[in-house]
C-alpha positions in Angstrom: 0.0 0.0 0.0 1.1 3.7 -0.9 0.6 6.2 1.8 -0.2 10.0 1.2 2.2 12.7 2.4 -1.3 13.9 3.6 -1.9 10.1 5.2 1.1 9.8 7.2 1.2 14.0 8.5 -2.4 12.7 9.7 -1.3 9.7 11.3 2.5 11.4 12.7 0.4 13.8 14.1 -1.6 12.1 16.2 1.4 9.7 17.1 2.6 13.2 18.2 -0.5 14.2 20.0 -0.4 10.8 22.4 3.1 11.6 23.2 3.9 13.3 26.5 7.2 14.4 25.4 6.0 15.7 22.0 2.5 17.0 22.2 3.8 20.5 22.2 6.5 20.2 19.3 4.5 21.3 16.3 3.3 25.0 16.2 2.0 25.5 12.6 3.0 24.2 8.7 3.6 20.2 9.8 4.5 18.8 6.2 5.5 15.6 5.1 7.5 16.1 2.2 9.2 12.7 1.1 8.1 9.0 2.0 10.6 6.3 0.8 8.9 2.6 1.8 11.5 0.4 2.4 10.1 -3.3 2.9 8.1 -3.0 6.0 9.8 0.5 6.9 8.8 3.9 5.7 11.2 6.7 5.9 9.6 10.0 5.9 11.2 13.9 5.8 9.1 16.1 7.3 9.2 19.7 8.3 7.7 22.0 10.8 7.5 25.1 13.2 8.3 24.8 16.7 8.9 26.9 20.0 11.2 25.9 22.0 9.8 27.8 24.9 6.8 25.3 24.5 9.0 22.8 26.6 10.2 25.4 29.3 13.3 26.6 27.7 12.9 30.1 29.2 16.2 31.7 28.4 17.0 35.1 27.2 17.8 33.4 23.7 14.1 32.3 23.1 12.3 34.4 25.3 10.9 37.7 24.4 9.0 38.8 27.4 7.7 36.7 30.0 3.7 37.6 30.8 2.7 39.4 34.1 3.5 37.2 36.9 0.8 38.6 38.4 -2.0 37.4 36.2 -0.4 35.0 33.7 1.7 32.0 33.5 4.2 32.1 30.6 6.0 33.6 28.0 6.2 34.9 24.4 8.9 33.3 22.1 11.5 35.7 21.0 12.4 33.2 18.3 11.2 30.0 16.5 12.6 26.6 15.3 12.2 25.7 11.6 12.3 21.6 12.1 13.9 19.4 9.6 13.2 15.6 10.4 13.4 12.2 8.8 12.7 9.3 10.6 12.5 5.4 9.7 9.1 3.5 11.2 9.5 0.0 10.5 7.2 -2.7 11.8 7.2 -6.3 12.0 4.9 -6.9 9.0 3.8 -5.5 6.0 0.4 -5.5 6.6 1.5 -3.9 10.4 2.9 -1.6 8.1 -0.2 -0.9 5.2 -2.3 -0.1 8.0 0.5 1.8 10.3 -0.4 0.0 13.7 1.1 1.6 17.2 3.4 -1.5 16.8 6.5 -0.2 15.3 9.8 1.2 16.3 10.7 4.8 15.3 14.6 5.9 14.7 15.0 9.1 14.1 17.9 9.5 10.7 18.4 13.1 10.5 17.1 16.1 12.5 18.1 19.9 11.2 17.3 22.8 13.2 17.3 26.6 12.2 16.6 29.3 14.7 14.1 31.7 13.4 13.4 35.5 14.5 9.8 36.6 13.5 10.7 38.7 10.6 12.8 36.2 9.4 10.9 35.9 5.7 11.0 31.8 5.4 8.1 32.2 8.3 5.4 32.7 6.1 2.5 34.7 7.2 -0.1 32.0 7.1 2.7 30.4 9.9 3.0 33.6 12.1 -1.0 33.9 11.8 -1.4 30.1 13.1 1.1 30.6 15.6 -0.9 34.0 17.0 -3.9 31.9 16.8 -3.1 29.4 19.8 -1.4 32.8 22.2 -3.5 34.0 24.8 -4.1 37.7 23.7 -4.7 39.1 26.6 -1.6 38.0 28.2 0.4 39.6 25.9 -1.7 43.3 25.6 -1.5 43.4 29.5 1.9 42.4 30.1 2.9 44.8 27.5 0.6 47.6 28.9 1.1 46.9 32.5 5.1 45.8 32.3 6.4 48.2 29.2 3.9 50.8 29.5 3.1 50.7 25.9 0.6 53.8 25.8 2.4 55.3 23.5 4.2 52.7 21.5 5.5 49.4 21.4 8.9 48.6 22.9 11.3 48.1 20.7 11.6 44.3 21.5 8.7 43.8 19.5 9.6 42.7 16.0 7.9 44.9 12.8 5.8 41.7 12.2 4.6 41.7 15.5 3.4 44.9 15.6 0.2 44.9 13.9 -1.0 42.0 16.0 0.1 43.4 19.0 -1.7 47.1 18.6 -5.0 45.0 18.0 -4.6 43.0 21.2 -4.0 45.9 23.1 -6.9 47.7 21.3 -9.2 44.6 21.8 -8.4 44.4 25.3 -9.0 48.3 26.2 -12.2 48.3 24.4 -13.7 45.4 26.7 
């Protein structure tokens, strides 16, 4: 049996999704972009967008502001993670493998990573968009009101990209 690219970023993703230690590693453009079936194996490339800050890694490097301690949990990434991955799953039979059971054994080949900064132009907007889409927007239009008293303009932390998202939060959250 042939398996999409659209099949197997279905069935990754909710591999991923059941997995405690990688729930949180996709944040938008998941794509499968090569499957090679080797036997009862498939190797697959796939891409995506992550944030490292996703899995606690709060230092300066990734973190743009942390959110008001005193009403939010949190912080906003200073930078993303462009994900390169391929990764063998091989299983003990073919038909195991036709219908991609949770019985097989995963080793990952090759794993490239490339920092990101928001105005970096291989984040398309449809990504940054996504991304916005699962922040709390609150958080970030009262930490930046209440921490960097943003009345009368942004700080210059926030990245041009950023900035039209950021004067609507702050806008939305006056105006409630």
């Amino acid at each position: 049996m042939i398996h999409s690219n659209e099949q197997l970023e279905d069935w990754i993703l909710s591999q991923w999704a059941d997995d405690y230690f990688r729930f949180e590693d996709v944040e938008a453009e998941f794509k499968v972009s090569e499957v090679v079936r080797v036997g009862n194996s498939l190797e697959v490339s796939c891409s995506f967008i992550g944030d490292e800050t996703k899995h606690g890694n709060t230092s300066t490097d990734f973190v743009m502001f942390t959110f008001d301690p005193e009403f939010y949990l949190g912080c906003f990434p200073k930078v993303l993670q462009l994900v390169y991955l391929k990764t063998r799953y091989s299983w003990p039979s073919q038909k195991d493998c036709d219908q991609l059971t949770d019985s097989y054994e995963e080793e990952n080949i090759e794993l490239d990573i490339d920092t990101v900064a928001w105005d970096d132009p291989r984040l398309t907007d449809e990504a940054v968009e996504a991304i916005l889409g699962h922040v709390d927007h609150f958080a970030i239009a009262e930490t930046l009101l209440g921490l960097y008293d943003c009345t009368k303009g942004l700080p210059a932390l926030v990245p041009v990209r950023l900035i039209p998202y950021f004067r609507k939060y702050i806008e939305d959250f006056q105006s409630r």
